[in-house]
C-alpha positions, 0 to 999 in steps of 0.5 A: 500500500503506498503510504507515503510520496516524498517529494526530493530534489537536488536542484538538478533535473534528476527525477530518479533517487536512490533511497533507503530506510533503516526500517524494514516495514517500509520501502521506498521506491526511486519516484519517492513512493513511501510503500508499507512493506508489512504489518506495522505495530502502531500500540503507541500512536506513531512509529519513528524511522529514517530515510536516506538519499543521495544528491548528484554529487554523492552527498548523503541526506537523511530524513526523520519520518514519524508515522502518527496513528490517526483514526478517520471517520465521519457519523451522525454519532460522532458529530453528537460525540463533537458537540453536533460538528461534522469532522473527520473520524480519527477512528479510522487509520485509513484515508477516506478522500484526498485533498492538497493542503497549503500549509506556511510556517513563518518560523526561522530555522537556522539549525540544518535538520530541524525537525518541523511540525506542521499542523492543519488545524481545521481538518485536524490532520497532521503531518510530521516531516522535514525541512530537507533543505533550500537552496536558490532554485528550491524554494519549494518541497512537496510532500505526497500522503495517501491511503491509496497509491490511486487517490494521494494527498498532495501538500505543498511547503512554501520555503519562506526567505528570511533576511540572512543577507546583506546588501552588497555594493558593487565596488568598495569605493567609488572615485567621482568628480562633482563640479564646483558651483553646480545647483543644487539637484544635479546628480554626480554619481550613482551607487548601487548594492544588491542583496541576495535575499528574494526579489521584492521582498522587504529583506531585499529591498535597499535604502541608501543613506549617507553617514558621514561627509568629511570635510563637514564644511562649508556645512555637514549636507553638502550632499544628498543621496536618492535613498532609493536608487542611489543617485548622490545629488548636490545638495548645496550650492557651495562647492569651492574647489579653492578652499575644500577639493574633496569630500569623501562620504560614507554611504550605507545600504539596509535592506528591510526598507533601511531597518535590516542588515546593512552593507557599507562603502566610500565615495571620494568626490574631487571637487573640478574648477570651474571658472567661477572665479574672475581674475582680479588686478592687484592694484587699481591704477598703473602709471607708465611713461613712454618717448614720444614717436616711439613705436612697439615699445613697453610701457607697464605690466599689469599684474592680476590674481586667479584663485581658479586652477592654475595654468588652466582656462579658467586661470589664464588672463585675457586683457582689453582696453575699453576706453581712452584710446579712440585712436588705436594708439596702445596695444596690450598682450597677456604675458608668458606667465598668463597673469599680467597684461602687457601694455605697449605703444601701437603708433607713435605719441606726440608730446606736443599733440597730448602730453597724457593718456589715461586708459580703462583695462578689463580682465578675462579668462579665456573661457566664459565665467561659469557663474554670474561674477564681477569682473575687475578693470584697472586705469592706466595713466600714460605720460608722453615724455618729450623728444627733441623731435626733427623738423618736418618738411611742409611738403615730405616730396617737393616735385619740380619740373625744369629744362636741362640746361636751367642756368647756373645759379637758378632758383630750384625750390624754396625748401620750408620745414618746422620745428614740433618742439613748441617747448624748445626754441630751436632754429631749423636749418638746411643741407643737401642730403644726397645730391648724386651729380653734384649739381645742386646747392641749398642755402642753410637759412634759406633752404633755396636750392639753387642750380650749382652745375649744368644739369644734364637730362642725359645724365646716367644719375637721371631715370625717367627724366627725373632726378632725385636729391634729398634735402635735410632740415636740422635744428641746433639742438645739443643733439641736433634731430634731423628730417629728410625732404625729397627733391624730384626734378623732372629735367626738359630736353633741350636739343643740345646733343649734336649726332654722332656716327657710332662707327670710329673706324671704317676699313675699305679694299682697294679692289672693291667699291662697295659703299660703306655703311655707318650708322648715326645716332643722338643722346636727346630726346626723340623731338631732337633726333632724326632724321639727319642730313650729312654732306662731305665736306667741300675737302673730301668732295673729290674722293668721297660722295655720302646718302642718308638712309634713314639713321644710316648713310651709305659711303661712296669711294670715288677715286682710285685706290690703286695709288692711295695709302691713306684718304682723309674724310671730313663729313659735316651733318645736320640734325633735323632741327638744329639750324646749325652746322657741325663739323664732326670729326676727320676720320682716317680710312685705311685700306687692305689689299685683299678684302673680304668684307668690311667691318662696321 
């Protein structure tokens, strides 16, 4: 008669034991079927064995077993016997009907074979059993009770968790980075724990709480944790990375909803600059001095201080002047060291024109502040010291035009140059700078610049018909300054370079009568050139005829050479425009017995 189903698991997928009991009225087959093998003796109510398994692994595992003597049976009589109530008759040691129990004990058991009786009250029926074990996939023991193999009593054992762990964080401690001056709210960083104790039950659910913040300033709530997911928040306004850089917070996790077993662990949040802090002059005026007319040159450093992070964005100074230099006089730069700012002349300043110079200068970062703060500026006094500054032409380029043969003694220009040194009553005077031909001549009192030598268009000092000298003004100061004038003279032509041949010597053979080519040519202007007349002149008539062409002009030969050594030429030739007759030159002819050309 099957009596028993002991319901076994290893948390495998075995659904075969080996079992085995120390008393022989019963067996158990590898399903769990408890059998009664023969009569049992029941005299004192119950009857006490033990059943032995082995798991996957061939650890052994042994349960107690009581059998209780429990009569069944349901009458009219017995319900008189119970005061009129219909109940189960517990005269009868068999099973009448079956019907599957739930039954839950909420009782904590530490000890690993502890005997447990469950008891359902309002069948009086009673089961003596064991709890077996749990592990993490067996929450759940059934257990199989029948009078008959055909009709059995199916109850079930809820294994109910109890809180016998603590939550765990993911790591011993965190490293995070807050920034400083973040409102409050912002989230920083996140912890998380976990418990192994049964989901969505109480033993697992986890509050975070912080313990402690070290520094406790500015005061002991810098930071607030979401006590639900772990999230720690800023919860004051006041992080200063200048004055506290890191808080180190200890952080608890309880399960029980905050009242269980507790895990702990530690945050270490370093505090990151942020530009909150402006740079600041250290004084707030600057005086300087500078020469007047002098460009590029230093005039003062303006030191600021950052409690930023050095060498940072943040703590590198940008300077910019706002007022008082409507004219672009000033320039500033940051220095090397990025905390002072370097002022500097960008053009030169007239002593005479404005003798101070006061200037508005503001300092920045080179990234935008992060939060709304006041910006520093400091005023810087200039003072122009004067110079002895030299005197400036009225005019930097005189231009004049004149023909080339000006005479001597003339009047050029009237050079007129002043003295800016309003302060200084100095007397300006003159003299010729550069005066490549030497042709000219300025008075020192004056500055009449006067023709000295003939000037000459045709001159190699003299490009493009002009010619350049430079004309210099000086005062009698004890260290005379000096200012430059330029004198450009464009010279006329004048026809008063007669032509020329460009041949000196013409060799003729004496067998051979071919005319001579000879080229003429003139140093003036194209308006005092060509075209030529060249005749022979009335002495060498009888040996010589010549024709122009053009420039050029063809030599005739007219006698015979055969008894000639020398033959001596005189030409006389004619500039188209000028009325007046040159004789040139003689030129000496030599000839060669045998000829096969004739040189030009």
């Amino acid at each position: 008669m099957c009596f028993f189903l002991v319901g076994f698991t290893d948390c495998t997928d075995r659904i075969q034991f080996l079992f085995s009991t120390d008393d022989s009225h019963f067996v158990l087959n590898s399903d769990g079927v408890l059998i009664v093998k023969r009569g049992v003796d029941l005299d004192e109510g119950h009857q006490d064995f033990f059943v032995h398994s082995w798991d996957s692994e061939g650890n052994k595992m042994t349960v107690p077993v009581m059998v209780l003597l429990e009569h069944h049976y349901e009458s009219w009589d017995a319900e008189q016997h119970h005061g009129g109530r219909r109940h189960q008759n517990h005269h009868n040691t068999g099973l009448d009907s079956a019907s599957i129990k739930e039954v839950s004990s909420h009782k904590q058991y530490t000890e690993p074979w502890k005997n447990i009786l469950l008891k359902e009250v309002c069948r009086h029926f009673y089961l003596v059993t064991q709890l077996i074990f749990m592990c993490t996939s067996c929450q759940t023991c059934l257990f199989r009770w029948s009078s008959k193999i055909k009709d059995p009593l199916e109850i079930i054992i809820n294994v109910i968790d109890r809180n016998d762990n603590r939550p765990v964080f993911e790591q011993t401690s965190y490293v995070g980075e807050v920034a400083e001056s973040l409102p409050k709210g912002t989230t920083v960083i996140q912890v998380k724990a976990t418990d192994a104790d049964e989901p969505e039950n109480d033993n697992s659910i986890i509050k975070y709480t912080i313990l402690s913040q070290e520094p406790k300033l500015p005061n002991d709530h810098m930071f607030a944790i979401n006590t639900v997911n772990g999230a720690i928040m800023v919860e004051d306004a006041g992080l200063d990375r200048e004055t506290y850089p890191e808080y180190t917070l200890q952080i608890q996790a309880a399960d029980m909803k905050g009242e269980g077993l507790t895990g702990k662990t530690k945050v270490v949040l370093k505090v990151a600059d942020r530009n909150d802090n402006a740079p600041v002059f250290i004084q707030s005026t600057y005086w300087g001095s500078v020469d007047e007319n002098a460009v590029g040159v230093q005039i003062v450093k303006l030191s600021v201080t950052d409690k930023d992070e050095q060498d940072t964005p943040a703590w590198n100074a940008k300077f910019k002047i706002i007022s008082g230099d409507p004219e672009k006089l000033f320039s500033i730069e940051t220095g090397s060291n990025k905390q002072e700012g370097i002022i500097k002349t960008a053009q030169g300043l007239d002593f005479e024109k404005s003798r101070t110079h006061t200037l508005s200068v503001i300092v920045e970062n080179d990234v935008p502040f992060a939060v709304e703060v006041t910006t520093s500026t400091a005023t810087v006094v200039v003072t122009v010291k004067d110079v002895n500054e030299p005197p400036v032409f009225k005019e930097k380029e005189m231009l004049v035009n004149f023909p080339e043969n000006l005479a001597l003694d003339s009047v050029i220009k009237k050079c007129e140059a002043e003295d800016p040194d309003f302060a200084h009553e100095n007397t300006v005077k003159f003299k010729i700078g550069s005066d490549p031909a030497g042709w000219l001549n300025v008075d020192e009192n004056t500055g009449l610049v006067t023709v000295k030598r003939l000037m000459d268009r045709e001159s190699a000092f003299v490009k493009n018909d002009t010619y350049t000298a430079l004309i210099l003004s000086y005062d009698d100061d004890v260290v005379p300054a000096t200012g430059t004038g330029t004198l450009s003279i464009t010279l006329e032509d004048v026809n008063d370079n007669p032509p020329f041949f460009v041949e000196r010597n013409i060799t003729v053979c004496r067998d051979d009568s071919t005319p001579v080519l000879l080229t003429v040519t003139d140093k003036d202007g194209p308006h005092h050139s060509a075209p030529y007349n060249v005749m022979v002149h009335e002495v060498s008539k009888p040996n010589w005829s010549a024709q122009m062409n053009t420039d050029s002009m063809f030599l005739t030969i007219c006698v015979d050479l055969a008894n000639l050594s020398v033959l001596s030429l005189v030409l006389v030739y004619f500039s188209y425009f000028l009325h007046c007759m040159i004789v040139y030159d003689y030129m000496y002819t030599q000839w060669h017995p045998k000829c096969q050309s004739l040189p030009s």
